[in-house]
PDB file of N, CA, C and O in Angstrom:
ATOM      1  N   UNK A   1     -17.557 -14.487  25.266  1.00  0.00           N
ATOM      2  CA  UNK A   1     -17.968 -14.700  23.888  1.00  0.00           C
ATOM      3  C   UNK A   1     -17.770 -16.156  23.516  1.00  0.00           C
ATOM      4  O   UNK A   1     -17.029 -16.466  22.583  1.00  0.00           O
ATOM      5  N   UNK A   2     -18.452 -17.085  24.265  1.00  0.00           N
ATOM      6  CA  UNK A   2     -18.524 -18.212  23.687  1.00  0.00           C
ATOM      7  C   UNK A   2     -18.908 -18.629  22.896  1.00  0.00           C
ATOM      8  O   UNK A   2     -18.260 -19.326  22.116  1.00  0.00           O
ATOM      9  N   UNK A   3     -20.428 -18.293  22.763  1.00  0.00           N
ATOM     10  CA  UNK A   3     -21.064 -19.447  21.567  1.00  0.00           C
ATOM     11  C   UNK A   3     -20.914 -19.214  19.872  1.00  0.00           C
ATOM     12  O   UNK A   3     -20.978 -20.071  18.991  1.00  0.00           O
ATOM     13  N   UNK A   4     -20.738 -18.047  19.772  1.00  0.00           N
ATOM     14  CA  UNK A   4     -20.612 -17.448  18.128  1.00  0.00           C
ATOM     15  C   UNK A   4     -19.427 -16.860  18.015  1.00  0.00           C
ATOM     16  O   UNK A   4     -19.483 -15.848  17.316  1.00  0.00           O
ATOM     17  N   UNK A   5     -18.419 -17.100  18.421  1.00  0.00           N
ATOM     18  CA  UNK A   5     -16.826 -15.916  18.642  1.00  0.00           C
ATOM     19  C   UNK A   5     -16.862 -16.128  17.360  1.00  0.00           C
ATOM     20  O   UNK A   5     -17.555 -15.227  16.888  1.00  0.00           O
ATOM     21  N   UNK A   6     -16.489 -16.838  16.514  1.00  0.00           N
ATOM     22  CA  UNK A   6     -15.602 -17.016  15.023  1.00  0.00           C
ATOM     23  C   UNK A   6     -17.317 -16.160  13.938  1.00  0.00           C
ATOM     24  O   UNK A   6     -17.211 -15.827  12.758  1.00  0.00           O
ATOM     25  N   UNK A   7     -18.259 -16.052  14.515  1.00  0.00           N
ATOM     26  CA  UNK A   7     -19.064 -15.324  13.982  1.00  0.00           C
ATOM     27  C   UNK A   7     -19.027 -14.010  14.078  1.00  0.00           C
ATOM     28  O   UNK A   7     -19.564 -13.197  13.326  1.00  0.00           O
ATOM     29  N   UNK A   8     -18.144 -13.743  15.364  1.00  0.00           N
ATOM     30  CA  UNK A   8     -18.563 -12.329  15.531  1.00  0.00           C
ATOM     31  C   UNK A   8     -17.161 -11.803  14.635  1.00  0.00           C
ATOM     32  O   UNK A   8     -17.182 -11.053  13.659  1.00  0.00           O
ATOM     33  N   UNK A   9     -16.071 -12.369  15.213  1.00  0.00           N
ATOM     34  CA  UNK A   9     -14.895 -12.269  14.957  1.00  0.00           C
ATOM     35  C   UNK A   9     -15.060 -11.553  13.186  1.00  0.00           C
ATOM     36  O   UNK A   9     -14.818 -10.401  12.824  1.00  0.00           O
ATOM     37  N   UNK A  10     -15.572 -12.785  12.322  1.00  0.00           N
ATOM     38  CA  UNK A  10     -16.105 -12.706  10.759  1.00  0.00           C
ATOM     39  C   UNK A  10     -16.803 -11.206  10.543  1.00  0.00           C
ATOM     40  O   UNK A  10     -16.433 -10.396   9.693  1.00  0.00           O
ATOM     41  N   UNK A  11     -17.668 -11.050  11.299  1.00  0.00           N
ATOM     42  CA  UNK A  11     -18.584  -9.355  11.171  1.00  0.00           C
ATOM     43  C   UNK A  11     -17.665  -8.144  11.980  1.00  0.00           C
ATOM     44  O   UNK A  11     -17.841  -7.027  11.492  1.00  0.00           O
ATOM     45  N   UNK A  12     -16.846  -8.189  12.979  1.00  0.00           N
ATOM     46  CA  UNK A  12     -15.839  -7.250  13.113  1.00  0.00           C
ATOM     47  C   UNK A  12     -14.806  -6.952  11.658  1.00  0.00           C
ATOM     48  O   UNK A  12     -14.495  -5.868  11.164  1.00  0.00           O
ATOM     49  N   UNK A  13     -14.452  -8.286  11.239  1.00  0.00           N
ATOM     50  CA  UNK A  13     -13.419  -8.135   9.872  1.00  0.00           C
ATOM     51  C   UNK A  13     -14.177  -7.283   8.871  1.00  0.00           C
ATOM     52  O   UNK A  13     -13.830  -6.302   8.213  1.00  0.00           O
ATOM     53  N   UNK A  14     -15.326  -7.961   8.956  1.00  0.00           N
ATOM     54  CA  UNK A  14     -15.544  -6.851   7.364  1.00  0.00           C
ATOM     55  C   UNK A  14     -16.323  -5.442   7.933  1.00  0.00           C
ATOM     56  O   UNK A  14     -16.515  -4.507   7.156  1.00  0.00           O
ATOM     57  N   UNK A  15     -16.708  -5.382   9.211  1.00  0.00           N
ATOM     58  CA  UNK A  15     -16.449  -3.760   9.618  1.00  0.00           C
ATOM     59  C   UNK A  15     -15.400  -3.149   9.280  1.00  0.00           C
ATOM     60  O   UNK A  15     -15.413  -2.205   8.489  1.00  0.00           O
ATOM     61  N   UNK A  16     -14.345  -3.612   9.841  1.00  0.00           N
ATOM     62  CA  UNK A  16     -13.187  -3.092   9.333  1.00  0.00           C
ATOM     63  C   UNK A  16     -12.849  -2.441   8.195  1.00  0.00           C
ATOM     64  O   UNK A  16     -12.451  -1.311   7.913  1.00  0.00           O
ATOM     65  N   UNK A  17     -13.253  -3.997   7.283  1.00  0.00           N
ATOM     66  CA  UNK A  17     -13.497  -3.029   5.632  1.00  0.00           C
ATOM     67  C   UNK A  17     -14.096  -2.426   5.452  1.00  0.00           C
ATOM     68  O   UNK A  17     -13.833  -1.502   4.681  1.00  0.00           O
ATOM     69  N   UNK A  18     -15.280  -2.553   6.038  1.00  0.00           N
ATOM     70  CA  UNK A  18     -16.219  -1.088   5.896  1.00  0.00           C
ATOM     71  C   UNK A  18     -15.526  -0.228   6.111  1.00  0.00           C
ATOM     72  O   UNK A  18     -15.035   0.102   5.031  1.00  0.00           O
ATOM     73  N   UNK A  19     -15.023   0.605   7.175  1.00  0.00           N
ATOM     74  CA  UNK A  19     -14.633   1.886   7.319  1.00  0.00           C
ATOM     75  C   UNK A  19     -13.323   1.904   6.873  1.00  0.00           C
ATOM     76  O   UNK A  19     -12.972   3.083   6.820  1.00  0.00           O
ATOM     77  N   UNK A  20     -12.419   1.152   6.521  1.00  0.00           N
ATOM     78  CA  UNK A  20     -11.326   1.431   5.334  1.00  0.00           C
ATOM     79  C   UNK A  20     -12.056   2.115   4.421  1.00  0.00           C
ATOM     80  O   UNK A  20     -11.887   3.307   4.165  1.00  0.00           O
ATOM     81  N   UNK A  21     -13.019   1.267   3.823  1.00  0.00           N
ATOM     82  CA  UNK A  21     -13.894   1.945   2.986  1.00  0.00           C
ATOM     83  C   UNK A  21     -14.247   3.413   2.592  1.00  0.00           C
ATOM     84  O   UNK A  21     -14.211   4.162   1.615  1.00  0.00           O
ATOM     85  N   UNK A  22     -14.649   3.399   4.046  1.00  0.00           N
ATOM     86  CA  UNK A  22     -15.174   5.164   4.584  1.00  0.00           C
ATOM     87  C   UNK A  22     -14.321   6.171   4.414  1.00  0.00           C
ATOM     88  O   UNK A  22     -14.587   7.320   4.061  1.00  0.00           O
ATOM     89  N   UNK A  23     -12.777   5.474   4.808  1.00  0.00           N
ATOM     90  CA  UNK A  23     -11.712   6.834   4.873  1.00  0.00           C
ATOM     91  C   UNK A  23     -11.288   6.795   3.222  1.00  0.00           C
ATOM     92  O   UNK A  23     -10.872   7.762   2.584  1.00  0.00           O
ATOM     93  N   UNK A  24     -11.468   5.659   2.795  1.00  0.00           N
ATOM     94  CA  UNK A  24     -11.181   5.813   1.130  1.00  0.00           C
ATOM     95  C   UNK A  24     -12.031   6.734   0.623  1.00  0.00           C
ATOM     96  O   UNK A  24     -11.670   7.617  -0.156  1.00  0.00           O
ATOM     97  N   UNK A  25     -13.614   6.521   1.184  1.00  0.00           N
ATOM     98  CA  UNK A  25     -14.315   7.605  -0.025  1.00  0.00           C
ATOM     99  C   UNK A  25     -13.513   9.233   0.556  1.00  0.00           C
ATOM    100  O   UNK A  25     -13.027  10.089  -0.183  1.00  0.00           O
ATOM    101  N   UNK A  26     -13.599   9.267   2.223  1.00  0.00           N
ATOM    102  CA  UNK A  26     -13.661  10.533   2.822  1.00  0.00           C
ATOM    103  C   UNK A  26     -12.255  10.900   2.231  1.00  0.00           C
ATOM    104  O   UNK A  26     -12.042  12.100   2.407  1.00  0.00           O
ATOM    105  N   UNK A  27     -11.125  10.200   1.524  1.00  0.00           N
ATOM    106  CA  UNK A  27     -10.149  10.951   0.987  1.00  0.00           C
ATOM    107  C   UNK A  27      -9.996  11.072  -0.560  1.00  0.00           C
ATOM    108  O   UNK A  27      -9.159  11.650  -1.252  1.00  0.00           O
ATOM    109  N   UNK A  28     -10.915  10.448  -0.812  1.00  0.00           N
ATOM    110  CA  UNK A  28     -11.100  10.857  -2.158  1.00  0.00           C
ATOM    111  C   UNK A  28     -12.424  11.838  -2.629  1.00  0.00           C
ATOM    112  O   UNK A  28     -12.859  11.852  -3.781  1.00  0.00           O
ATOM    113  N   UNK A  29     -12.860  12.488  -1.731  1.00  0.00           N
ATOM    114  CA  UNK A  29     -14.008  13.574  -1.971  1.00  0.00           C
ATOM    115  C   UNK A  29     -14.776  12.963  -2.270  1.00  0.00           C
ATOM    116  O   UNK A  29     -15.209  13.323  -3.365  1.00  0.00           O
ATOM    117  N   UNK A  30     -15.499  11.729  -1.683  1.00  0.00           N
ATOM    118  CA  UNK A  30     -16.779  11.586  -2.208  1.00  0.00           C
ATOM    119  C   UNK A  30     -17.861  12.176  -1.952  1.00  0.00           C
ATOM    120  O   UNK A  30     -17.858  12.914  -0.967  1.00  0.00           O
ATOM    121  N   UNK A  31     -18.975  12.055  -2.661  1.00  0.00           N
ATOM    122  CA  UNK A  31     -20.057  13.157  -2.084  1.00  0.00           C
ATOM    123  C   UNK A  31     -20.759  12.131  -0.836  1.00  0.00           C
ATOM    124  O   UNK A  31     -21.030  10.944  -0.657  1.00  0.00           O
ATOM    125  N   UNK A  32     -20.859  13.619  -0.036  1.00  0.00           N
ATOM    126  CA  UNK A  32     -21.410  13.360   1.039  1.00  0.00           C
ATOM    127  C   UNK A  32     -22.737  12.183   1.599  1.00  0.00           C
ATOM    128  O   UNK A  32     -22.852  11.749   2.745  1.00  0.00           O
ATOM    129  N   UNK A  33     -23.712  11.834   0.300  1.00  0.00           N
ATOM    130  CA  UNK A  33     -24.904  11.213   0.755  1.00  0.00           C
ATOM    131  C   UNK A  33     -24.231   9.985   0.471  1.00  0.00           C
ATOM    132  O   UNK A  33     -24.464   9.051   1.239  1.00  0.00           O
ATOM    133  N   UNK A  34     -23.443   9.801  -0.480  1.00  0.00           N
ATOM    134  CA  UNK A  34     -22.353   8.147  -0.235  1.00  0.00           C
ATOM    135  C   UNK A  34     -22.264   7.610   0.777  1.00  0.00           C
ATOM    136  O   UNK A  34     -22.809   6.586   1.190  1.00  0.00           O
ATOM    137  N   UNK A  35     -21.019   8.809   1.580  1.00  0.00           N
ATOM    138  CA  UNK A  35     -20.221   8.834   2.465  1.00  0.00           C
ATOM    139  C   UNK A  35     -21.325   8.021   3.937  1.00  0.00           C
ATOM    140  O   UNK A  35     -21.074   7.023   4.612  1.00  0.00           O
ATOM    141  N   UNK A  36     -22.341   8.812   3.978  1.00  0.00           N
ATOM    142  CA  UNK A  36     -23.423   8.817   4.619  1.00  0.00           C
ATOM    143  C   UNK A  36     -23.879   7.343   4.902  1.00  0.00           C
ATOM    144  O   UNK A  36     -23.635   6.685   5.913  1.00  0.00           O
ATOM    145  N   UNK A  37     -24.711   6.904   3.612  1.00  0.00           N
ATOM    146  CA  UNK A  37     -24.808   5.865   3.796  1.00  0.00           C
ATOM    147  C   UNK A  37     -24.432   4.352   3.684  1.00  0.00           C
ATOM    148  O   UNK A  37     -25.010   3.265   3.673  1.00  0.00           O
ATOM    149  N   UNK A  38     -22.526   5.098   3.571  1.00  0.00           N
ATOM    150  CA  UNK A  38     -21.693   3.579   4.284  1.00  0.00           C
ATOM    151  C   UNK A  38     -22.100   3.748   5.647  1.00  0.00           C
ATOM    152  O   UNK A  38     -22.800   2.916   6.224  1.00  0.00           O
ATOM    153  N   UNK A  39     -21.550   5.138   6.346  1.00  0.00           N
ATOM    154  CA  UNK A  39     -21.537   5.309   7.716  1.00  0.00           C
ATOM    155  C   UNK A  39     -22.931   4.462   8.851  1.00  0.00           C
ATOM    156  O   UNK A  39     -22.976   4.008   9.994  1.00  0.00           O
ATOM    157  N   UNK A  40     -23.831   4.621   7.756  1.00  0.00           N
ATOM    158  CA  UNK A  40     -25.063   4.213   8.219  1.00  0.00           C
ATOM    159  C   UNK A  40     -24.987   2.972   8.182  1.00  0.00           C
ATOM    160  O   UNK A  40     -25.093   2.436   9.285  1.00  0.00           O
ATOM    161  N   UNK A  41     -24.770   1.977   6.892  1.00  0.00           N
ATOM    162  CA  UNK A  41     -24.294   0.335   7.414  1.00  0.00           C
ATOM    163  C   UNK A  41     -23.364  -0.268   8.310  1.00  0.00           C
ATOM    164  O   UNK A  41     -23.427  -1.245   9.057  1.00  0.00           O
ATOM    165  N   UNK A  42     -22.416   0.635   8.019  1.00  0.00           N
ATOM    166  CA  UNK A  42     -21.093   0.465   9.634  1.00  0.00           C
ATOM    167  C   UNK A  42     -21.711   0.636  10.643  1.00  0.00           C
ATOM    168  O   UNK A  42     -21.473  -0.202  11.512  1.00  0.00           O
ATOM    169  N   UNK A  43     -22.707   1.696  10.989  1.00  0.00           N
ATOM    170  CA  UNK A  43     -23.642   1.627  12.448  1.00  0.00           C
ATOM    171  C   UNK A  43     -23.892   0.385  12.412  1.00  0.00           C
ATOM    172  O   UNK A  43     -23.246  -0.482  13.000  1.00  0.00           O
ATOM    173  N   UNK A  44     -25.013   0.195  11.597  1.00  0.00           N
ATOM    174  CA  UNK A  44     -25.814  -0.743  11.888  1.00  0.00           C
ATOM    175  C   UNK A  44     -25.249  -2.140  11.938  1.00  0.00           C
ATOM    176  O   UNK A  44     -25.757  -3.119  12.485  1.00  0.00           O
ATOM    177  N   UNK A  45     -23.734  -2.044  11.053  1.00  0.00           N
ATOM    178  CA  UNK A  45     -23.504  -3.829  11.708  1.00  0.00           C
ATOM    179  C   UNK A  45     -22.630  -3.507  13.056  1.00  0.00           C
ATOM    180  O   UNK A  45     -22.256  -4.428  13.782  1.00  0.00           O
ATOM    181  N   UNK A  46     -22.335  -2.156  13.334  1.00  0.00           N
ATOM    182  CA  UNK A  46     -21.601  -2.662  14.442  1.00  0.00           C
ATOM    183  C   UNK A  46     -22.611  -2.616  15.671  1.00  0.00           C
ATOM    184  O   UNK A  46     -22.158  -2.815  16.798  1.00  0.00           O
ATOM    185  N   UNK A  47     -23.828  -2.386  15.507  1.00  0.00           N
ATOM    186  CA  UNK A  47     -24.910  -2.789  16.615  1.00  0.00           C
ATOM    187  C   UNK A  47     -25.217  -3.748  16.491  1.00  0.00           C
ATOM    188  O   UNK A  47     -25.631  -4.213  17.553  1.00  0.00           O
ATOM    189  N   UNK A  48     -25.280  -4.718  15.317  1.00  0.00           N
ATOM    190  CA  UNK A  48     -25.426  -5.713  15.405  1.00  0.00           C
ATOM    191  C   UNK A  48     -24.196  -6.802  15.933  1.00  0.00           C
ATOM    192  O   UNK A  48     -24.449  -7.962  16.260  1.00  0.00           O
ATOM    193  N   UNK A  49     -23.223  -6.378  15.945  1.00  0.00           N
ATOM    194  CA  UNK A  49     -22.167  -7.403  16.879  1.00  0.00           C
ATOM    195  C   UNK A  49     -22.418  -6.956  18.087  1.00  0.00           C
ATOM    196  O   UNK A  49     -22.262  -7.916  18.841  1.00  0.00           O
ATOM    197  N   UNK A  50     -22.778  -5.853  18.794  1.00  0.00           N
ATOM    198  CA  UNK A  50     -23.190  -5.353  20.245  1.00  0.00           C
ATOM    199  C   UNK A  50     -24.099  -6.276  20.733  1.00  0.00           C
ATOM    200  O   UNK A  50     -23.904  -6.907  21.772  1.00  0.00           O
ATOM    201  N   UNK A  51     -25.901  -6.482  19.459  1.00  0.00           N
ATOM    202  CA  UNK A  51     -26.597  -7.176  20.011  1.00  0.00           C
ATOM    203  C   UNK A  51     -25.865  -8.640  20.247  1.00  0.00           C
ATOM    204  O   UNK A  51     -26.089  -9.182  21.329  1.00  0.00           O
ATOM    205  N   UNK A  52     -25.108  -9.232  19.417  1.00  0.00           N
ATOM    206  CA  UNK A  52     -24.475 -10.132  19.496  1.00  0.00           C
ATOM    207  C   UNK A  52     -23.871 -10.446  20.462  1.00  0.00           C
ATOM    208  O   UNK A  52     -24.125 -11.521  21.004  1.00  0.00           O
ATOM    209  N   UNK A  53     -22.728  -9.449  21.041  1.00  0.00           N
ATOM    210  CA  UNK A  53     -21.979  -9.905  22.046  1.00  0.00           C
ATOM    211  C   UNK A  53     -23.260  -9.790  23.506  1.00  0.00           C
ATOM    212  O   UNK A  53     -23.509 -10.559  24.434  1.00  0.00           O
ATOM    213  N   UNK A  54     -23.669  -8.818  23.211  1.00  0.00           N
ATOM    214  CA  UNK A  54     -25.120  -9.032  24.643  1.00  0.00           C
ATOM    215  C   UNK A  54     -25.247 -10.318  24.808  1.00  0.00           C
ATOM    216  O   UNK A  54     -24.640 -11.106  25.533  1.00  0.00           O
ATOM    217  N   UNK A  55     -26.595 -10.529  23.626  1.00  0.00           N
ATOM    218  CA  UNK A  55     -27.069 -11.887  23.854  1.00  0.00           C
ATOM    219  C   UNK A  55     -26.101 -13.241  24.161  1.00  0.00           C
ATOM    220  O   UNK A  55     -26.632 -14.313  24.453  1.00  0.00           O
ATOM    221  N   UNK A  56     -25.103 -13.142  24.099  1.00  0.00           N
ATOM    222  CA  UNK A  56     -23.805 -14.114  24.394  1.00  0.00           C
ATOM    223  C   UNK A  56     -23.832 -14.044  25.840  1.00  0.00           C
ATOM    224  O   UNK A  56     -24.149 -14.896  26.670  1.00  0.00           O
ATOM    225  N   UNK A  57     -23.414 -12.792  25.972  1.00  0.00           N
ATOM    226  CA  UNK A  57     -23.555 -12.861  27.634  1.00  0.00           C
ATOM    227  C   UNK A  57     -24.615 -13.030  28.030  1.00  0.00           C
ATOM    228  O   UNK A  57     -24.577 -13.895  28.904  1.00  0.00           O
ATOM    229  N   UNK A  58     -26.026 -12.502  27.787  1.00  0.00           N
ATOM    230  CA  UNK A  58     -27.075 -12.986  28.583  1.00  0.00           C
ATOM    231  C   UNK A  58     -26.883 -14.585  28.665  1.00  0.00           C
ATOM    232  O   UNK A  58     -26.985 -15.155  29.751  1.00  0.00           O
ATOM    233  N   UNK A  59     -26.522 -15.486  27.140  1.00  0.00           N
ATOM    234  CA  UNK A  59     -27.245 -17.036  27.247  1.00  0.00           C
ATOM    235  C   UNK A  59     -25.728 -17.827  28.237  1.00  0.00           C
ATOM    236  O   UNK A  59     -25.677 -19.021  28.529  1.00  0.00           O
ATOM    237  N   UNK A  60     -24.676 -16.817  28.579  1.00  0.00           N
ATOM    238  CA  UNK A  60     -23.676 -17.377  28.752  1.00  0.00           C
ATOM    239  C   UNK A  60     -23.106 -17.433  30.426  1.00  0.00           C
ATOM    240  O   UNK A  60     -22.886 -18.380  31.181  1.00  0.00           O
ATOM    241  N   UNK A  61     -22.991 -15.946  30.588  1.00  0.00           N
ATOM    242  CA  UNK A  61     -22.735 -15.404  32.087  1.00  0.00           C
ATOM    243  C   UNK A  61     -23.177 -15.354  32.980  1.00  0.00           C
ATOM    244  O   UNK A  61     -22.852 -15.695  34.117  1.00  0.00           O
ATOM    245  N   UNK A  62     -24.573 -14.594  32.255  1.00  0.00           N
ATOM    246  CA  UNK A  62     -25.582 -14.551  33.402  1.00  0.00           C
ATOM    247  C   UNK A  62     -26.244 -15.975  33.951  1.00  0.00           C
ATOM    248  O   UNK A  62     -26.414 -16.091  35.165  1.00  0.00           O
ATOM    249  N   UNK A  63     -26.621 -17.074  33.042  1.00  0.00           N
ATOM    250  CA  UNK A  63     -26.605 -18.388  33.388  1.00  0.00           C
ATOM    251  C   UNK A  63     -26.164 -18.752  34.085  1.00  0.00           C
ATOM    252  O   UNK A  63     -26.691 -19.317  35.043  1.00  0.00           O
ATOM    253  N   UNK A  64     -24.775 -18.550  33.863  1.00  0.00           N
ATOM    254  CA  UNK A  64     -23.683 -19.259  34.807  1.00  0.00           C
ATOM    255  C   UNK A  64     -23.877 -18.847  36.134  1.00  0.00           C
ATOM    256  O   UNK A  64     -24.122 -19.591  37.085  1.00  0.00           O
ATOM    257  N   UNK A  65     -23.728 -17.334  36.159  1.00  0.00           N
ATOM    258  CA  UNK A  65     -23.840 -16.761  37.467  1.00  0.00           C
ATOM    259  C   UNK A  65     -25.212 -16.882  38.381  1.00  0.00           C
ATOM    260  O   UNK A  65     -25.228 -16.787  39.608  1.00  0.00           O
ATOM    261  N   UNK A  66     -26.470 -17.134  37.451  1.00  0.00           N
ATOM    262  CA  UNK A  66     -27.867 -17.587  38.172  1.00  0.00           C
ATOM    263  C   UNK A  66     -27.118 -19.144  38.603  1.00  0.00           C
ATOM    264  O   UNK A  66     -26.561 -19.194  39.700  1.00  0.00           O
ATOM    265  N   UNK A  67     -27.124 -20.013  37.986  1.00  0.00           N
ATOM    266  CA  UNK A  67     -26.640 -21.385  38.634  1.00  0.00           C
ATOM    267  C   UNK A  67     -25.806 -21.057  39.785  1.00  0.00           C
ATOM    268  O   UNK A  67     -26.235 -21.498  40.851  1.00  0.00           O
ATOM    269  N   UNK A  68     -24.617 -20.329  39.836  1.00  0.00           N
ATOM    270  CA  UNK A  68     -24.082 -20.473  40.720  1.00  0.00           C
ATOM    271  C   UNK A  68     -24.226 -19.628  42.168  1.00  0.00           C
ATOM    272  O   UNK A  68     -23.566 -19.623  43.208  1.00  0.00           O
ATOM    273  N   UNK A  69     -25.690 -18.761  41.603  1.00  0.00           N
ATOM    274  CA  UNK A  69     -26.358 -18.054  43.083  1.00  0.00           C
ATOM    275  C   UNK A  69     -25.371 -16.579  43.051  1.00  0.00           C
ATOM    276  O   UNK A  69     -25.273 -15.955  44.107  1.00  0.00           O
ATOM    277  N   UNK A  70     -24.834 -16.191  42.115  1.00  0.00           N
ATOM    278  CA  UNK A  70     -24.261 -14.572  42.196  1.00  0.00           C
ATOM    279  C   UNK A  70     -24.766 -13.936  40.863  1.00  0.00           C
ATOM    280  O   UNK A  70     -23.960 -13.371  40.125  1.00  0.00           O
ATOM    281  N   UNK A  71     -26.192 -14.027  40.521  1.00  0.00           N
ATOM    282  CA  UNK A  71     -26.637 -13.247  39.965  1.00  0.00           C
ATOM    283  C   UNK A  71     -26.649 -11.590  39.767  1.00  0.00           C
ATOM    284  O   UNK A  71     -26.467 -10.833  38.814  1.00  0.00           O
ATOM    285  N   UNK A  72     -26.920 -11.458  40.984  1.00  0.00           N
ATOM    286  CA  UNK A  72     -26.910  -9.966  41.300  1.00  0.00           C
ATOM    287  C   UNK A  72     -26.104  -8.933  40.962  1.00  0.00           C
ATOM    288  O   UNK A  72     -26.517  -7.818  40.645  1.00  0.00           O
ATOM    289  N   UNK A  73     -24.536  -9.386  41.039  1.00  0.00           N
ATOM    290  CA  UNK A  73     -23.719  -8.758  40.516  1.00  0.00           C
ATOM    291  C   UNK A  73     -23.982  -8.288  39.181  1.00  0.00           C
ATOM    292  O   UNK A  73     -24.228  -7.186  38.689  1.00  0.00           O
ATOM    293  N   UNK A  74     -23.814  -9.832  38.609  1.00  0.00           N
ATOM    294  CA  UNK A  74     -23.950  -9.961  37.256  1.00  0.00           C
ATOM    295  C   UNK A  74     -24.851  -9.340  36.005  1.00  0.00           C
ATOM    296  O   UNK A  74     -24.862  -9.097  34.799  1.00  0.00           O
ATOM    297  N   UNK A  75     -25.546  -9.281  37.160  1.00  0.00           N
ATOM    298  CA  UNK A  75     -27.135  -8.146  36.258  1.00  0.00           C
ATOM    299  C   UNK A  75     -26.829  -6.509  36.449  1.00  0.00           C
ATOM    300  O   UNK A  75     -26.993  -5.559  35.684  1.00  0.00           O
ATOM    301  N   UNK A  76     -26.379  -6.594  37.635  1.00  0.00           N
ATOM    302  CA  UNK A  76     -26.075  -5.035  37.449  1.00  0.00           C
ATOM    303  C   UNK A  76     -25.002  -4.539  36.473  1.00  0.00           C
ATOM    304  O   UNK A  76     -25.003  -3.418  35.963  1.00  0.00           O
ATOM    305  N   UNK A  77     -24.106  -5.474  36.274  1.00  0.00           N
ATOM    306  CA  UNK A  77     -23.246  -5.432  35.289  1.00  0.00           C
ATOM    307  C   UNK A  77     -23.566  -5.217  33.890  1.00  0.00           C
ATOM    308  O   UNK A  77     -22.906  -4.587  33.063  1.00  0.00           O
ATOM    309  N   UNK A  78     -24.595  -5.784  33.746  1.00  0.00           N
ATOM    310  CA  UNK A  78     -25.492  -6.303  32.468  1.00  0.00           C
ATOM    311  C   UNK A  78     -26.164  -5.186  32.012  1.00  0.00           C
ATOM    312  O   UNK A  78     -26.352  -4.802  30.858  1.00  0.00           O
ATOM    313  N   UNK A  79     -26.574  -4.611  33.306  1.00  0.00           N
ATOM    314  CA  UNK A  79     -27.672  -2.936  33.062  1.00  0.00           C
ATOM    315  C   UNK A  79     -26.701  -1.758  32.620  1.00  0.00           C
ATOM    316  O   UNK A  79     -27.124  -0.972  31.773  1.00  0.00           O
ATOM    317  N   UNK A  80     -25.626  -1.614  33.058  1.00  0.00           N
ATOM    318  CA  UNK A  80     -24.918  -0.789  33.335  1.00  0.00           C
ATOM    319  C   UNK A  80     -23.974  -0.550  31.812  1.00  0.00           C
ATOM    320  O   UNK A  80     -23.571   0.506  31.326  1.00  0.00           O
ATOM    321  N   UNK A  81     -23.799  -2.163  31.246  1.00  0.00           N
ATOM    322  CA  UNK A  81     -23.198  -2.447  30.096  1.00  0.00           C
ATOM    323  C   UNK A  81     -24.705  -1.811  28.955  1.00  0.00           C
ATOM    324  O   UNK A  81     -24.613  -1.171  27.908  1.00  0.00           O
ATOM    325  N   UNK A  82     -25.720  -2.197  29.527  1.00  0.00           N
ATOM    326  CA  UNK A  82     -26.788  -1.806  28.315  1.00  0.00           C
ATOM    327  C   UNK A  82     -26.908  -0.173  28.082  1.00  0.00           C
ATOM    328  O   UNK A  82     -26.776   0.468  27.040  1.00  0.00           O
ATOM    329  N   UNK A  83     -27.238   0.319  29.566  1.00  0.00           N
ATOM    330  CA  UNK A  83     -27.051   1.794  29.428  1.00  0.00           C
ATOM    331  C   UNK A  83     -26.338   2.344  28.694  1.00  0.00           C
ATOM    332  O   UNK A  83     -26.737   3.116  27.822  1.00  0.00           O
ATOM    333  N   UNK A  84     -24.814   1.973  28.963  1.00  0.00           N
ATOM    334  CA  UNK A  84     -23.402   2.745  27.988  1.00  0.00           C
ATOM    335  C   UNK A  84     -23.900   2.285  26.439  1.00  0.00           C
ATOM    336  O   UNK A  84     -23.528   3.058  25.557  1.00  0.00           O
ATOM    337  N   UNK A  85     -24.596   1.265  26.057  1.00  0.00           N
ATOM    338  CA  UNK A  85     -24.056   1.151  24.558  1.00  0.00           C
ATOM    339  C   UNK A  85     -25.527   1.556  23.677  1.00  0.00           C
ATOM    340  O   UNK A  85     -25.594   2.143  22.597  1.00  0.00           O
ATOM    341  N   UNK A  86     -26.663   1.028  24.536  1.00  0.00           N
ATOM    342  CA  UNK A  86     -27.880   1.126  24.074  1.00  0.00           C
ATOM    343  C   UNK A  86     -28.697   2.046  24.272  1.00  0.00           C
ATOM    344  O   UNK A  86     -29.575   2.220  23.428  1.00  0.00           O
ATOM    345  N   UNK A  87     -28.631   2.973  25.555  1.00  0.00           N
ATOM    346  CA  UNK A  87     -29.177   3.999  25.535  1.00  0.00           C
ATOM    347  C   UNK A  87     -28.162   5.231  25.305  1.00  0.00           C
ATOM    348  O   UNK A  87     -26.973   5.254  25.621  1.00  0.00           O
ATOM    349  N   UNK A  88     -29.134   6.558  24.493  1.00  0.00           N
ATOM    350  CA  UNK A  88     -28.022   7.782  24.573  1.00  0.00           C
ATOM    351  C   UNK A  88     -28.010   8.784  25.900  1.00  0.00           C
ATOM    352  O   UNK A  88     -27.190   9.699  25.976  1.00  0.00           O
TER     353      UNK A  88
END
């Protein structure tokens, strides 16, 4: 996580608050379509630090590792990391 850390770092923190958030409404009975669509912005920014940390590694690792001729690894690594987070 080189190039944006203190960016990503910034959008993990206020995830955080987000789902403080979440267990605040979920213990104070909020109604459900609320509840819902915090849950639904907490998805969506925490895919967006996923795409984040990806694209880091693509502009970062995999670079490195094409320059230095051990690509191969590195991509399978890369597929294997996409599968687990991006596909269900």
């Amino acid at each position: 996580m080189a190039h944006d850390r203190q960016a990503i770092l910034q959008r993990m923190a206020r995830l955080e608050g987000q789902m403080r958030g979440i267990r605040q409404m979920l213990e104070s009975d909020r109604d459900c379509p609320e509840i819902l669509v915090q849950m639904s912005a907490a998805r969506a920014a925490l895919d967006k630090v996923a795409r984040l940390v990806f694209e880091d590694h693509l502009d970062h690792c995999l670079l490195d590792a094409v320059r230095e001729g051990d690509a191969e690894p590195r991509l399978a690594e890369i597929k294997a990391a996409f599968a687990r987070y991006f596909l269900p």
